[in-house]
DOGU-838757 format. One record per residue (C-alpha): residue in one letter; x, y, z. Coordinates in Angstrom, 2 decimals, padded with zeros to 5 digits. Last residue first. Example, Ala and Ser with C-alpha at 12.3 -4.5 7.8 and 13.67 -1.06 7.14 Angstrom:
REM residues 2
@residu s; X 013.67; Y -001.06; Z 007.14
@residu a; X 012.30; Y -004.50; Z 007.80
***
This chain:
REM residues 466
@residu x; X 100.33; Y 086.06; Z 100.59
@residu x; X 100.96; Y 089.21; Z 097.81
@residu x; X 102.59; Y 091.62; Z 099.10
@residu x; X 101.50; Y 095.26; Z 100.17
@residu x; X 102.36; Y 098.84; Z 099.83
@residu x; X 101.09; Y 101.22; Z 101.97
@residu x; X 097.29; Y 103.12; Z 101.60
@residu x; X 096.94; Y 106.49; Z 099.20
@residu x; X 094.73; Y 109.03; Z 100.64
@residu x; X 093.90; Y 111.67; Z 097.71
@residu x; X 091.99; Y 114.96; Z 098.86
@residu x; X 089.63; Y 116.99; Z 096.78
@residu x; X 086.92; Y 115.94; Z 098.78
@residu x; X 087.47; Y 112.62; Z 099.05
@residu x; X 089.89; Y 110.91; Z 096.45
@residu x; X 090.96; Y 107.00; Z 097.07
@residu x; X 094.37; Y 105.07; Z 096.53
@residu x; X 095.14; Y 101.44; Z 096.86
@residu x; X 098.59; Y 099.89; Z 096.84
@residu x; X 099.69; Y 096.60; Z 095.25
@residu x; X 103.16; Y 094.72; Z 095.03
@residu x; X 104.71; Y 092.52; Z 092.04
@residu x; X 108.04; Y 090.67; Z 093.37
@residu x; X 107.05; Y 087.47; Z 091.24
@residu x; X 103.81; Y 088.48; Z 089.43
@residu x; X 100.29; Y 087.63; Z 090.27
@residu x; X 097.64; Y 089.05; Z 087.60
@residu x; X 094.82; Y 091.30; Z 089.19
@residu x; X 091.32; Y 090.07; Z 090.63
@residu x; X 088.63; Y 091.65; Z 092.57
@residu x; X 087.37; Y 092.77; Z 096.27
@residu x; X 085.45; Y 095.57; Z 097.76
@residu x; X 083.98; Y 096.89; Z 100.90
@residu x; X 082.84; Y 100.54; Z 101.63
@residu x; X 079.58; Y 099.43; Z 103.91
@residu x; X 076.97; Y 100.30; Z 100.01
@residu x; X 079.41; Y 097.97; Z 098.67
@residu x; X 082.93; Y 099.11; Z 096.74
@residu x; X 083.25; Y 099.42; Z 093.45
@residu x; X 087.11; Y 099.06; Z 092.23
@residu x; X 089.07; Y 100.88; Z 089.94
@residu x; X 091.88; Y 098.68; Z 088.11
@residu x; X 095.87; Y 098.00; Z 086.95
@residu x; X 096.82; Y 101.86; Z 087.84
@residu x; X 100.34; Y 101.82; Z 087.31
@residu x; X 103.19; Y 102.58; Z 090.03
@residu x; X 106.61; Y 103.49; Z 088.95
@residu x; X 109.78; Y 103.14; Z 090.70
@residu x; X 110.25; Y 099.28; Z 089.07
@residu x; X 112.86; Y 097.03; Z 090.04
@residu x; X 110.15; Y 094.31; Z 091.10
@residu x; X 107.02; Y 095.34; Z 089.39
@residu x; X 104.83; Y 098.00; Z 091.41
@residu x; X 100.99; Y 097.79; Z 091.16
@residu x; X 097.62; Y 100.09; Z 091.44
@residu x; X 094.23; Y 099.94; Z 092.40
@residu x; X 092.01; Y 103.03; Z 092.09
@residu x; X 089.10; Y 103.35; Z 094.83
@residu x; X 085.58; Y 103.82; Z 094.30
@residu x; X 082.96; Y 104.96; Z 096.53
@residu x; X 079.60; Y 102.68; Z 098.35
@residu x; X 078.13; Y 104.41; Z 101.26
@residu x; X 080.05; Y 107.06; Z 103.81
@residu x; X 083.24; Y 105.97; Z 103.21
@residu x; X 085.55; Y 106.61; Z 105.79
@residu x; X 086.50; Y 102.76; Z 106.36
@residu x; X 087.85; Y 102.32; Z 102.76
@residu x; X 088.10; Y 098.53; Z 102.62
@residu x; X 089.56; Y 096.46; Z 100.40
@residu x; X 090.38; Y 092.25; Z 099.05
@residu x; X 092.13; Y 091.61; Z 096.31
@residu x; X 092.18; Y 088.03; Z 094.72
@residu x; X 095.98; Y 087.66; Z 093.19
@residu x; X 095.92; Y 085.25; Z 089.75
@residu x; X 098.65; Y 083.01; Z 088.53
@residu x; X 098.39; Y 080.50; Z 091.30
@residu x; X 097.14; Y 081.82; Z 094.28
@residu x; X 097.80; Y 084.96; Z 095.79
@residu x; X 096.09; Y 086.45; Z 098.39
@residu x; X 096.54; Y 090.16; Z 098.34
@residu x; X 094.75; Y 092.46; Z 101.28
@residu x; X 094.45; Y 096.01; Z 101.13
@residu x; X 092.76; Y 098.10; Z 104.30
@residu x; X 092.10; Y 101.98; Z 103.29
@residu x; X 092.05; Y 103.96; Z 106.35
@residu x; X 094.16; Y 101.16; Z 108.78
@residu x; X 096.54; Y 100.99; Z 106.06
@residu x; X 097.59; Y 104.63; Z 105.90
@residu x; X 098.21; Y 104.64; Z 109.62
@residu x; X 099.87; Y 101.42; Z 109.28
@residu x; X 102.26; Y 102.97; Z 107.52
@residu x; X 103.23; Y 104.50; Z 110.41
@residu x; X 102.63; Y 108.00; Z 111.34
@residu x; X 105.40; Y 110.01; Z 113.17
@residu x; X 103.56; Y 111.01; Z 117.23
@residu x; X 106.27; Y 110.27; Z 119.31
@residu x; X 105.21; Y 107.61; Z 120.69
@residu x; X 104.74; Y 106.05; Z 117.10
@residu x; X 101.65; Y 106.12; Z 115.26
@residu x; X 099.17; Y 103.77; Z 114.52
@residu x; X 099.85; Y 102.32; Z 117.51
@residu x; X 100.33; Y 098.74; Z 118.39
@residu x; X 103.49; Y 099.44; Z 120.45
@residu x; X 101.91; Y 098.52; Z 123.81
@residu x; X 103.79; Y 099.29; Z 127.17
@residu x; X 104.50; Y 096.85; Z 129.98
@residu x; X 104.56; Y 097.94; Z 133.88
@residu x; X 106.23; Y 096.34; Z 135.89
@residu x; X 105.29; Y 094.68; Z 139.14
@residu x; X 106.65; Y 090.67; Z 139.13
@residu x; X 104.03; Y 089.74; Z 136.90
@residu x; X 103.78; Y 092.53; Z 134.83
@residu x; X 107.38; Y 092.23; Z 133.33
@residu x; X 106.14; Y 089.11; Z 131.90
@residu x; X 107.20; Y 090.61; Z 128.42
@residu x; X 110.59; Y 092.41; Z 128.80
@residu x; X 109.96; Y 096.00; Z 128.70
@residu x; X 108.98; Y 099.07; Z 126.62
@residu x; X 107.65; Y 102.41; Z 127.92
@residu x; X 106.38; Y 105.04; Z 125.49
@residu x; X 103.10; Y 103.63; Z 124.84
@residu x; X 102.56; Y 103.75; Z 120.58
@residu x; X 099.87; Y 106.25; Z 119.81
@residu x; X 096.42; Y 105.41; Z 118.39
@residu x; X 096.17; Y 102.46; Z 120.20
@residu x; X 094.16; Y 099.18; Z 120.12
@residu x; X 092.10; Y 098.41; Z 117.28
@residu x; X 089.37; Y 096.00; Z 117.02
@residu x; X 086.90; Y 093.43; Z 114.98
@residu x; X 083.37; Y 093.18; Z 116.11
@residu x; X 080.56; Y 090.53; Z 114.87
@residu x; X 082.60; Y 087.12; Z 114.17
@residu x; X 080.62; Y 084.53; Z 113.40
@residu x; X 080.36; Y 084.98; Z 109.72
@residu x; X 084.72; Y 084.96; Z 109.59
@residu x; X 085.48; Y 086.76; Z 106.63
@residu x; X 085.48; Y 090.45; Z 108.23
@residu x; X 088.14; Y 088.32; Z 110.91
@residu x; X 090.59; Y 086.90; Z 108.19
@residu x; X 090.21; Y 090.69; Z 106.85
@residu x; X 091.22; Y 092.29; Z 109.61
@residu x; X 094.27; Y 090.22; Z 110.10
@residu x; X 095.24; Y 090.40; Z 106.61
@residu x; X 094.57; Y 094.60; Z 107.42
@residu x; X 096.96; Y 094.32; Z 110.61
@residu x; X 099.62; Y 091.86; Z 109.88
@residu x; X 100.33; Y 093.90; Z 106.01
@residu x; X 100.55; Y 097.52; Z 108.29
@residu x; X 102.88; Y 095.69; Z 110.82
@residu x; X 104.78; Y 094.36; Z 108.36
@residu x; X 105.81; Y 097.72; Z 106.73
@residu x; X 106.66; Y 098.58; Z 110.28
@residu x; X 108.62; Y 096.01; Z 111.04
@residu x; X 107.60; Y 093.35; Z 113.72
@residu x; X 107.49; Y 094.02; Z 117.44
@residu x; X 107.31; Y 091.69; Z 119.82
@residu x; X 110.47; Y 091.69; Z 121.74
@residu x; X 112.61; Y 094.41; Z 120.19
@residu x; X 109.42; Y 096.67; Z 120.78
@residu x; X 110.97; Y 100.21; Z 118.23
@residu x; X 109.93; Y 098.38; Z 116.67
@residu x; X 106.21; Y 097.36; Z 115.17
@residu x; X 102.93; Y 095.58; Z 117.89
@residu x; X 099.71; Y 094.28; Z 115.57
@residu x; X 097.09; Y 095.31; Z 117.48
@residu x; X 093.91; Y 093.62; Z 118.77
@residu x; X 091.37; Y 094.25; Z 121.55
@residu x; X 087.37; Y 093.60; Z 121.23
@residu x; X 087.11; Y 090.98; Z 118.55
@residu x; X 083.37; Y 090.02; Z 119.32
@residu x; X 082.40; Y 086.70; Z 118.46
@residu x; X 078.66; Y 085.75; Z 118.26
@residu x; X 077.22; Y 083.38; Z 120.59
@residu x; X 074.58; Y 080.43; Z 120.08
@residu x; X 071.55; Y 080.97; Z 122.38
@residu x; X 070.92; Y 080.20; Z 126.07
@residu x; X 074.23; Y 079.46; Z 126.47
@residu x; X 075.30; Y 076.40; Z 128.86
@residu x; X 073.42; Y 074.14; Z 126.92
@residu x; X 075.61; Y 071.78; Z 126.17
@residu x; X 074.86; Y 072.33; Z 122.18
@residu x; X 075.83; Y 076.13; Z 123.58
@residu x; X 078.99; Y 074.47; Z 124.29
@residu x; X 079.78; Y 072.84; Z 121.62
@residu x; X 079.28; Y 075.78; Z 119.56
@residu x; X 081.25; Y 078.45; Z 121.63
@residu x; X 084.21; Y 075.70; Z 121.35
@residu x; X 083.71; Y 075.45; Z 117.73
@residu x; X 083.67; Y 078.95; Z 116.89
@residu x; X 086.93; Y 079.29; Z 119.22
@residu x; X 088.64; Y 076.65; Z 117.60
@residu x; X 087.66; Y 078.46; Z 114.42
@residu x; X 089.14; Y 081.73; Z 115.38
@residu x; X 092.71; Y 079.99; Z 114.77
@residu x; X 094.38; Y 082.66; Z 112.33
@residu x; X 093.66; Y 085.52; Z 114.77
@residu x; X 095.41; Y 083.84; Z 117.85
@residu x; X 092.83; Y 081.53; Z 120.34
@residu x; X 094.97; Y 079.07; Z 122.90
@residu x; X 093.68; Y 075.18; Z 124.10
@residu x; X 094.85; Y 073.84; Z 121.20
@residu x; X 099.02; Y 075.16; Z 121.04
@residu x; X 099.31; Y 078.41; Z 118.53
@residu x; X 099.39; Y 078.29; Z 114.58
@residu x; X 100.56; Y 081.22; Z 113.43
@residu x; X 098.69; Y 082.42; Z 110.57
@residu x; X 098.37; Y 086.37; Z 111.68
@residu x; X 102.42; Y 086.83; Z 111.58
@residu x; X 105.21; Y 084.92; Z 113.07
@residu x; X 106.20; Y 088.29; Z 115.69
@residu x; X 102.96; Y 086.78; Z 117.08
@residu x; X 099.05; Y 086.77; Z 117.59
@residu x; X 096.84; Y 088.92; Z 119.61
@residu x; X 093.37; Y 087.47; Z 119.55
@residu x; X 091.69; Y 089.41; Z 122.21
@residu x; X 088.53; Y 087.76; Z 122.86
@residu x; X 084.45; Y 088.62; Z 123.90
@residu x; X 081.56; Y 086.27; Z 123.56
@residu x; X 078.39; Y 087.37; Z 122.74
@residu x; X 074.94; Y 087.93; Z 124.27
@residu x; X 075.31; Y 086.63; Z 127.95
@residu x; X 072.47; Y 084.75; Z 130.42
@residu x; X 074.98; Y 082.04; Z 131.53
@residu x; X 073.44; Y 078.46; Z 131.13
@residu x; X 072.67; Y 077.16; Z 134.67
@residu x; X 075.67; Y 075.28; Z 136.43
@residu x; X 073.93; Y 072.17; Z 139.00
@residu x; X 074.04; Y 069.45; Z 135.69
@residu x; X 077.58; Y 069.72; Z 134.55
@residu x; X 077.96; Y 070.24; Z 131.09
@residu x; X 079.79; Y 067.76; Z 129.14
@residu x; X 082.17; Y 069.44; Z 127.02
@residu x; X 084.67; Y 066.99; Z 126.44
@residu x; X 087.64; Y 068.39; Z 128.11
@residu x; X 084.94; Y 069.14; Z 130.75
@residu x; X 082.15; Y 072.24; Z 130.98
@residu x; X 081.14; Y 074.25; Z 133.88
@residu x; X 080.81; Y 077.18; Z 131.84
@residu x; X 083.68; Y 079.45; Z 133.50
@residu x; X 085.60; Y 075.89; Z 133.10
@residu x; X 085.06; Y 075.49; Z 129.76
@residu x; X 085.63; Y 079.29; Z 128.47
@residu x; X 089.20; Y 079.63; Z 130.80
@residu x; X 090.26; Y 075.74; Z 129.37
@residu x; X 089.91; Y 077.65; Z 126.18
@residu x; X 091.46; Y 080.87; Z 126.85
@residu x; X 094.64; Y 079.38; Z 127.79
@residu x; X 094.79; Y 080.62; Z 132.34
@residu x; X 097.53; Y 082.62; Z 132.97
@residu x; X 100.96; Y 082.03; Z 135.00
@residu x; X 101.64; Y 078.73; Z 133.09
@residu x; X 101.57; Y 080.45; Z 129.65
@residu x; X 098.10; Y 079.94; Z 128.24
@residu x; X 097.16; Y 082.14; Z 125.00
@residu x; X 094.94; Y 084.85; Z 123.64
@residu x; X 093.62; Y 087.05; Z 126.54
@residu x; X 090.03; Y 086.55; Z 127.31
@residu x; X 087.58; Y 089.07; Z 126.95
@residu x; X 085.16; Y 086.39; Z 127.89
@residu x; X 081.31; Y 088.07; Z 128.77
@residu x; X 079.64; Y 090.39; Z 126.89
@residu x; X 076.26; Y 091.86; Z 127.69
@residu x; X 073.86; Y 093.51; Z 125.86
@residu x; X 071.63; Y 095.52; Z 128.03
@residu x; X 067.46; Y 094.44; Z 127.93
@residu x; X 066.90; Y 094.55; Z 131.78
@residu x; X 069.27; Y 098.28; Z 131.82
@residu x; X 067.33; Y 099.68; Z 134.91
@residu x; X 070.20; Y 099.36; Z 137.01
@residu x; X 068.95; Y 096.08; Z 138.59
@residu x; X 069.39; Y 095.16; Z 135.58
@residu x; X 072.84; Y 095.92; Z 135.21
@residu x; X 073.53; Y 095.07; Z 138.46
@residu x; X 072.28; Y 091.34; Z 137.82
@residu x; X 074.49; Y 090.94; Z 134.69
@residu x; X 077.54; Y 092.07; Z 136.93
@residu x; X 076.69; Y 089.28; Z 139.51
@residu x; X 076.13; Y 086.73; Z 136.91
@residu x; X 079.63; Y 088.00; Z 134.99
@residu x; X 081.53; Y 088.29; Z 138.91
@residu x; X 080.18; Y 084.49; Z 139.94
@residu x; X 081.78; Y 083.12; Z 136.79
@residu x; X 084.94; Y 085.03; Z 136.88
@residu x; X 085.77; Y 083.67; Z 140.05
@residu x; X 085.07; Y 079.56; Z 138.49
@residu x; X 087.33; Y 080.46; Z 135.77
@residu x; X 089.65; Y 081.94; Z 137.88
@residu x; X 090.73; Y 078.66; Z 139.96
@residu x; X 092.46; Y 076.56; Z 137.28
@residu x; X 094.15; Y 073.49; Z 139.00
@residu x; X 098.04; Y 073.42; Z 138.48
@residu x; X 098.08; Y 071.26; Z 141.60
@residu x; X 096.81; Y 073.56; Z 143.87
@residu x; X 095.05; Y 077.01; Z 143.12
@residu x; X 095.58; Y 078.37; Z 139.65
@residu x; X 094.77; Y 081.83; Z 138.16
@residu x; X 094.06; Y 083.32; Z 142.02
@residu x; X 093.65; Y 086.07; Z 140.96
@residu x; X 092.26; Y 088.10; Z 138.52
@residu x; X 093.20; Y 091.33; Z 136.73
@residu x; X 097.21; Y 091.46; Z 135.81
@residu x; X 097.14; Y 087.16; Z 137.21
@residu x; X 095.40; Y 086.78; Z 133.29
@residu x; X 092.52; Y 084.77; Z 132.56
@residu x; X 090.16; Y 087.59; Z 133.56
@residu x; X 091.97; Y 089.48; Z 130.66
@residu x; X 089.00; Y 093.03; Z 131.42
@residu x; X 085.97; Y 092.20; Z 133.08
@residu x; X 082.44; Y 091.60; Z 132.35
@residu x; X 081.53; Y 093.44; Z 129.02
@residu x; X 078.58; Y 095.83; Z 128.16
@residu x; X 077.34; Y 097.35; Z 124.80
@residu x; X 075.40; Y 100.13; Z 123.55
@residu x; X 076.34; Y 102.24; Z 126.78
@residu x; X 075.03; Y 105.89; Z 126.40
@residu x; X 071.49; Y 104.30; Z 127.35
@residu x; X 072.85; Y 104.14; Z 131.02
@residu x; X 075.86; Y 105.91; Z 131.67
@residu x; X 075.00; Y 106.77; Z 135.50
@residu x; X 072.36; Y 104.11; Z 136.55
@residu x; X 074.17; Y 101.55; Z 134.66
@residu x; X 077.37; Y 102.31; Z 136.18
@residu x; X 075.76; Y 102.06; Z 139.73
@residu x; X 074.09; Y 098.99; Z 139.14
@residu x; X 077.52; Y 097.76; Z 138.22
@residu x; X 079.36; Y 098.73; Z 141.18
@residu x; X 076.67; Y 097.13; Z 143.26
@residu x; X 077.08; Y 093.88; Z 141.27
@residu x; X 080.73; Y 093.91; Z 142.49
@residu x; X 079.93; Y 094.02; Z 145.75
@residu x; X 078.04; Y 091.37; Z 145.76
@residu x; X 080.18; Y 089.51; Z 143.67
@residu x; X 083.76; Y 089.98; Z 146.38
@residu x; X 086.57; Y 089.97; Z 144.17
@residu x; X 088.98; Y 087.46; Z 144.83
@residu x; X 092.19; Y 088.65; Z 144.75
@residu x; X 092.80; Y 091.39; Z 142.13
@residu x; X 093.49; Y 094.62; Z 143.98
@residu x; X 095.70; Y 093.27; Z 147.21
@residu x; X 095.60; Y 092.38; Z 150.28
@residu x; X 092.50; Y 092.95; Z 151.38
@residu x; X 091.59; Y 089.91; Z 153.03
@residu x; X 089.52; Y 088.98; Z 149.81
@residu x; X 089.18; Y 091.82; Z 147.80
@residu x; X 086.73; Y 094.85; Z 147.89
@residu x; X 088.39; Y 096.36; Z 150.27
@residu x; X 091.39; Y 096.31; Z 147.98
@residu x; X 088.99; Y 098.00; Z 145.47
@residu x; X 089.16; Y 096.09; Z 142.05
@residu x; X 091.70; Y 095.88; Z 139.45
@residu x; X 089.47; Y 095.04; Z 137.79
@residu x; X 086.74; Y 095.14; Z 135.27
@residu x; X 083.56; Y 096.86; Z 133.71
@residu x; X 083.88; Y 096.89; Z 129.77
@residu x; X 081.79; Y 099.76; Z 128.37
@residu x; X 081.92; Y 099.42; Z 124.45
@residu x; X 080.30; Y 102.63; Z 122.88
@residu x; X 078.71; Y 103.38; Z 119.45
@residu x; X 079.49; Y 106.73; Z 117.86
@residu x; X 076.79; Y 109.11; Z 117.43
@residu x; X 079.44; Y 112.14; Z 117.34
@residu x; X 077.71; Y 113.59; Z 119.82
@residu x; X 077.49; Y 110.18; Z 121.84
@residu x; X 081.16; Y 110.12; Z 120.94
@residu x; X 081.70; Y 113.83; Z 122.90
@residu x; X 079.36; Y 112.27; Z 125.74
@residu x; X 081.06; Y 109.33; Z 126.60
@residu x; X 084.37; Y 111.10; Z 127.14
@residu x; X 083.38; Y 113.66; Z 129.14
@residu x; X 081.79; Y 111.15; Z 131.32
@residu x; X 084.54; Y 108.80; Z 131.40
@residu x; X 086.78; Y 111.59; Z 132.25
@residu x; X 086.41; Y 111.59; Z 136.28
@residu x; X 083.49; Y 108.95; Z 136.81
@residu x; X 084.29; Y 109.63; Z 140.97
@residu x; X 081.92; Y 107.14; Z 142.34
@residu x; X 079.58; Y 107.97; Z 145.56
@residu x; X 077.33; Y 110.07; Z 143.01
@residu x; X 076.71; Y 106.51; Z 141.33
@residu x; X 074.79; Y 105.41; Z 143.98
@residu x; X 074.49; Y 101.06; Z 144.14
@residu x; X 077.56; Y 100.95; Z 146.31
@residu x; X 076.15; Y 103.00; Z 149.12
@residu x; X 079.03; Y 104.44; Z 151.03
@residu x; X 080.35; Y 103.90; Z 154.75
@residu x; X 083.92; Y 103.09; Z 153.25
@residu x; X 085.34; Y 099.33; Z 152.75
@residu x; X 088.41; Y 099.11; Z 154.76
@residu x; X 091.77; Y 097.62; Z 153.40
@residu x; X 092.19; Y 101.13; Z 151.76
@residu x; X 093.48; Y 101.42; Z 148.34
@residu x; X 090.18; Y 102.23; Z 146.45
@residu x; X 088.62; Y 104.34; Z 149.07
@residu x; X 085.88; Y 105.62; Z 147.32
@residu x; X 085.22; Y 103.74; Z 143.79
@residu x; X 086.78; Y 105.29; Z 140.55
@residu x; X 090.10; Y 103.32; Z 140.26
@residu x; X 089.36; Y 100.18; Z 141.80
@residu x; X 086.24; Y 099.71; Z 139.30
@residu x; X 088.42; Y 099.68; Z 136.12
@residu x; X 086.47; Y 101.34; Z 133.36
@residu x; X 087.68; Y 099.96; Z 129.88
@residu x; X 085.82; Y 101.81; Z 127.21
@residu x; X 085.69; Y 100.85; Z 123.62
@residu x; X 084.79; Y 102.84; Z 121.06
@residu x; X 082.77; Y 102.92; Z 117.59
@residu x; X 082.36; Y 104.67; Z 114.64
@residu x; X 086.47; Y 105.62; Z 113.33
@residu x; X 086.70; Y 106.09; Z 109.77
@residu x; X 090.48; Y 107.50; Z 110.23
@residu x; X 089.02; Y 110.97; Z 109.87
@residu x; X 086.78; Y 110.57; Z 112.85
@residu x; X 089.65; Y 108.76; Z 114.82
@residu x; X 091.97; Y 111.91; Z 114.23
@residu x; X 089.39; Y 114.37; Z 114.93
@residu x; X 088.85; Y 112.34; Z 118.61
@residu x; X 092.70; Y 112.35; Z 119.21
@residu x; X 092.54; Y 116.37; Z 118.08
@residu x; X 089.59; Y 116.66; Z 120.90
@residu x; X 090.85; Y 114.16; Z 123.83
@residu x; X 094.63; Y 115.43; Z 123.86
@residu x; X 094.47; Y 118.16; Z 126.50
@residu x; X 091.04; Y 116.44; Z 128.69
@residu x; X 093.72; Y 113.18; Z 128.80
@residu x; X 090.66; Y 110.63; Z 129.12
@residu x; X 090.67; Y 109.67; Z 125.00
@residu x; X 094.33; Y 110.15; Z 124.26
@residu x; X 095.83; Y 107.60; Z 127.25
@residu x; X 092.58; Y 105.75; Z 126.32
@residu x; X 093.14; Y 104.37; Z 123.00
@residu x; X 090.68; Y 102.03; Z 122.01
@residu x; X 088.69; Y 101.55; Z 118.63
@residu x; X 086.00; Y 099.15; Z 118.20
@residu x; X 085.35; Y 098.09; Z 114.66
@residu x; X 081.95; Y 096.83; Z 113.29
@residu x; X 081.32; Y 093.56; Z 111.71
@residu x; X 078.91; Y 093.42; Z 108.99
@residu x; X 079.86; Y 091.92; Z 105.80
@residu x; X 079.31; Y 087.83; Z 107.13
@residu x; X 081.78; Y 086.43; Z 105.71
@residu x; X 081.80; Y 083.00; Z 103.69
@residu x; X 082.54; Y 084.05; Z 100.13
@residu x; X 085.75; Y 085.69; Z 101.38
@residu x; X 087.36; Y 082.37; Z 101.68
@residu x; X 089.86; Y 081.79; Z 104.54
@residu x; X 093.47; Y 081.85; Z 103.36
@residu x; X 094.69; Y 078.41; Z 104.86
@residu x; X 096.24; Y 077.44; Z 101.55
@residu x; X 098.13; Y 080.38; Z 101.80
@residu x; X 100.65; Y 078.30; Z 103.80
@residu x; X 101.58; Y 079.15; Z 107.24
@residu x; X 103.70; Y 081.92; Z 108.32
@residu x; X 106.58; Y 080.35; Z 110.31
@residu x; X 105.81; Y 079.58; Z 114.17
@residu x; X 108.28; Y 080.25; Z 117.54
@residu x; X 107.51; Y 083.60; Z 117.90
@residu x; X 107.25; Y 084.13; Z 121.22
@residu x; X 103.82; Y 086.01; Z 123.68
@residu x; X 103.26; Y 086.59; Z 126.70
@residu x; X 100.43; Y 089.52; Z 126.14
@residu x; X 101.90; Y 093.14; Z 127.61
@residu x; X 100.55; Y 094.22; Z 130.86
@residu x; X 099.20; Y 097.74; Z 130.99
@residu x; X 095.85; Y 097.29; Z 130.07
@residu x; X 092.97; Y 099.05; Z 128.92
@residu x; X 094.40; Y 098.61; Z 126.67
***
C-alpha cells in the first residue's frame, strides 16, 4: 500500500457454495494488472532486482501512491510556506522520478494515485495530516504533478482509502452522520481541475479507491459512493450536485480469512460481491451523476498468509485465494484492472485497528515472505490455475502472465495418496495468455500447471477443486 493501516477485517463467513462460481462466458478478456510494492520500488538499493523480479513475474503495469504531505515544503509545519503550489520545482519528487522513468523504459503503464496524508498546513487548523484538506490547495498540488510526470502518467486517482480515518477525516460528524463523502467530493473536482490546469485536459481520472467494508470508524464503501454523489438509500440524485467528470471507479476488495466468497454486510464490496458494486455504479449513472457508465478498476488486493495470526490464511491458501480471486474479477465484463499488492511481506505485524490509535499495521500479501523465501503464491501469481468443480467434470481456468502472445501449458493431476503427477492435457492459450478446459473431478484429485520458456520449466502450486 500505499498504506500502512491494515483493512478491519474478521472472518465470520464459510466459503459459499460453488454455485456462485461466476461464468467465464461473461468476461470481458482484457483487464490489466497493477502491481504495487513501494518499499522495493523507491528504496534506490532494491529498485533494480525488485523491477527484474516483476518483469519475470509478467509484470506491465504499476501503481503509484504519492502522498502530498510527504513531498510538499513544510509538510509538518502548522504554517503554509511562501511557495507556489502550482511549481513542481517547490516539491521534492525524491524516488518517484527514478521510479517512473525505469517502467517508462520498460514501457510499463503507470497508476499515479494523488492522496493524503496531506500537509498539516494544508489541514484545517492544522492539527493534524488528514483533517479537512483544504481543495484549493489541493488542486495546486495536482497541477504541479501533472506538470512534472505528465504523459508518464497513463492513469490518475483521487486519494488513497478516503473512507478510512488513516487518510480522511472527519469519517462521521454527529449522530453517526457520514462527513467524508462530502470532503472527498470537493478534493476529486479540485484534483480533476489541477490536472487540467496542468496541461493533462484529456487525463484519465479515477475516483473511489475505497476500502472494502464499514466498521464504525470508516465509512462502508457504498454509503461512501452515494453520498460522494449526492445520492440517497434510493439513489435519487439531488438536483444542486453536477455529475462528477471521472473515467472509472476505483476499489480495494480485500476479503477475509473465509476466502474470496464471503459474503460481507450490503453496504460493503469484498471480491465475491463486485456485483453490488456494478449495480450501485449503474444506478447511479441512471441518476445521472456520471456522465457515462463506469468501469471498475481493482487497484489494491492481496490475499494476507502467516506468519499474520489475524488475517492471514495458509500459504497454500493464499496462492488458491489469490488466482480464484483473479479470476472472479477477469470474469467480471465491468471490471477493467485487477491488482497486486506486495512483493515482500511488511515485517511488522499488529492487531488490526492498530492504526487508529497510532500504530502502524504491516501487510503480509507478499509474494514472498519478509524475509525474502517464495511462497507458493509466487508460483501462482506466474501461472494462475483455477478448478471449479461441478458435478463430475472440473472447468479449468489459466493464465500464464509472461506470455508474450498465445503459448501452451501442460496440465497435470495428483490422486489422493498418490506422489505422482500425470499430464491429463496441454492447453492453448489466447493471443493475452488465457486458457480454460475440462478434466474429470475426483474426490481428493488436485491440478498444477507447468509451462517451458526458454529452456526453463515454471511449474504453478497445487490447487483444489472449488
Amino acid at each position: 500500500m500505499s498504506r500502512t493501516v491494515a483493512v478491519v477485517l474478521t472472518a465470520c463467513a464459510l466459503l459459499a457454495a460453488a454455485a456462485g462460481y461466476p461464468a467465464a462466458a461473461s468476461a470481458s478478456h482484457g483487464q490489466v494488472t497493477f502491481y504495487e510494492a513501494p518499499r522495493d520500488l523507491l528504496d534506490p538499493a532494491h529498485r533494480d532486482g525488485a523491477l527484474a523480479q516483476l518483469d519475470s513475474l509478467g509484470v506491465r503495469a504499476l501503481r503509484v501512491v504519492i502522498y502530498w504531505g510527504s513531498v510538499a515544503p513544510g509538510g509538518d509545519s502548522r504554517t503554509r510556506p511562501n511557495f507556489d503550489g502550482t511549481d513542481p520545482k517547490a516539491y521534492n519528487w525524491g524516488q518517484y522520478d527514478p521510479l517512473l522513468a525505469a517502467a517508462k523504459k520498460r514501457g510499463w503503464q503507470i497508476l499515479m494515485t494523488v492522496s493524503g496524508p496531506v500537509p498539516r498546513w494544508a489541514t484545517a487548523g492544522g492539527r493534524d495530516h488528514q483533517t479537512r484538506p483544504d481543495p484549493q490547495q489541493f488542486q495546486q498540488f495536482t497541477t504541479a504533478a501533472a506538470r512534472h510526470f505528465g504523459s508518464q502518467v497513463d492513469v490518475w486517482s483521487i486519494w488513497n482509502e478516503p473512507n478510512h480515518p488513516y487518510f480522511l477525516l472527519p469519517q462521521y460528524v454527529g449522530h453517526h452522520q457520514p462527513a467524508s463523502p462530502r470532503i472527498y467530493r470537493g478534493l476529486v473536482q479540485a484534483g480533476v481541475a489541477g490536472l487540467h490546469a496542468g496541461g493533462l485536459p484529456n487525463a484519465k481520472v479515477l475516483m473511489g479507491e475505497t476500502a472494502p467494508v464499514g466498521t464504525g470508524h470508516d465509512v462502508a464503501p457504498l454509503v461512501f459512493l452515494r453520498d460522494t454523489l449526492c445520492l440517497d438509500s434510493h439513489y435519487h440524485r439531488a438536483s444542486s450536485c453536477s455529475p462528477l467528470p471521472v473515467d472509472g471507479y476505483a476499489h480495494h476488495a480485500y476479503t477475509t480469512t473465509a476466502g474470496p466468497f464471503y459474503k460481507p454486510p450490503k453496504d460493503d464490496v469484498t471480491i465475491g460481491v463486485l456485483s453490488r458494486l456494478v449495480g450501485a455504479l449503474d444506478r447511479a449513472w441512471h441518476a445521472g451523476a456520471f456522465p457515462h457508465r463506469e468501469d471498475i478498476y481493482l487497484t489494491e488486493f492481496g490475499i494476507q498468509s502467516k506468519p499474520n495470526p489475524f488475517l492471514g490464511v495458509s500459504l497454500s491458501k493464499q496462492a488458491e485465494y489469490q488466482e480464484i480471486s483473479e479470476h472472479i474479477a477477469w470474469a467480471n465484463p465491468r471490471v477493467a484492472a485487477f491488482s497486486q499488492y506486495l512483493l515482500r511481506d511488511d515485517t511488522s505485524i499488529s492487531k488490526p485497528g492498530s492504526s487508529l490509535h497510532g500504530g502502524t499495521v504491516g501487510f503480509q500479501s507478499g509474494l514472498e515472505l519478509a524475509n525474502g523465501k517464495q511462497k507458493p503464491a509466487y508460483a501462482g501469481f506466474r501461472t494462475p490455475l483455477v478448478a471449479h468443480h461441478r458435478g463430475s467434470s472440473v472447468t479449468l481456468w489459466g493464465f500464464v502472465r509472461p506470455a508474450h502472445g498465445s503459448t501452451t501449458v501442460d496440465v497435470q493431476a495428483n490422486d489422493k495418496g498418490s506422489k505422482t503427477w500425470t499430464k491429463v492435457l496441454t492447453a492453448h492459450t489466447d493471443s493475452s495468455g488465457y486458457w480454460s478446459s475440462h478434466s474429470a473431478f475426483r474426490i481428493g484429485r488436485r491440478w498444477r500447471v507447468q509451462w517451458s520458456t526458454g529452456g526453463k520449466v515454471d511449474t504453478g502450486p497445487p490447487i483444489r477443486p472449488y
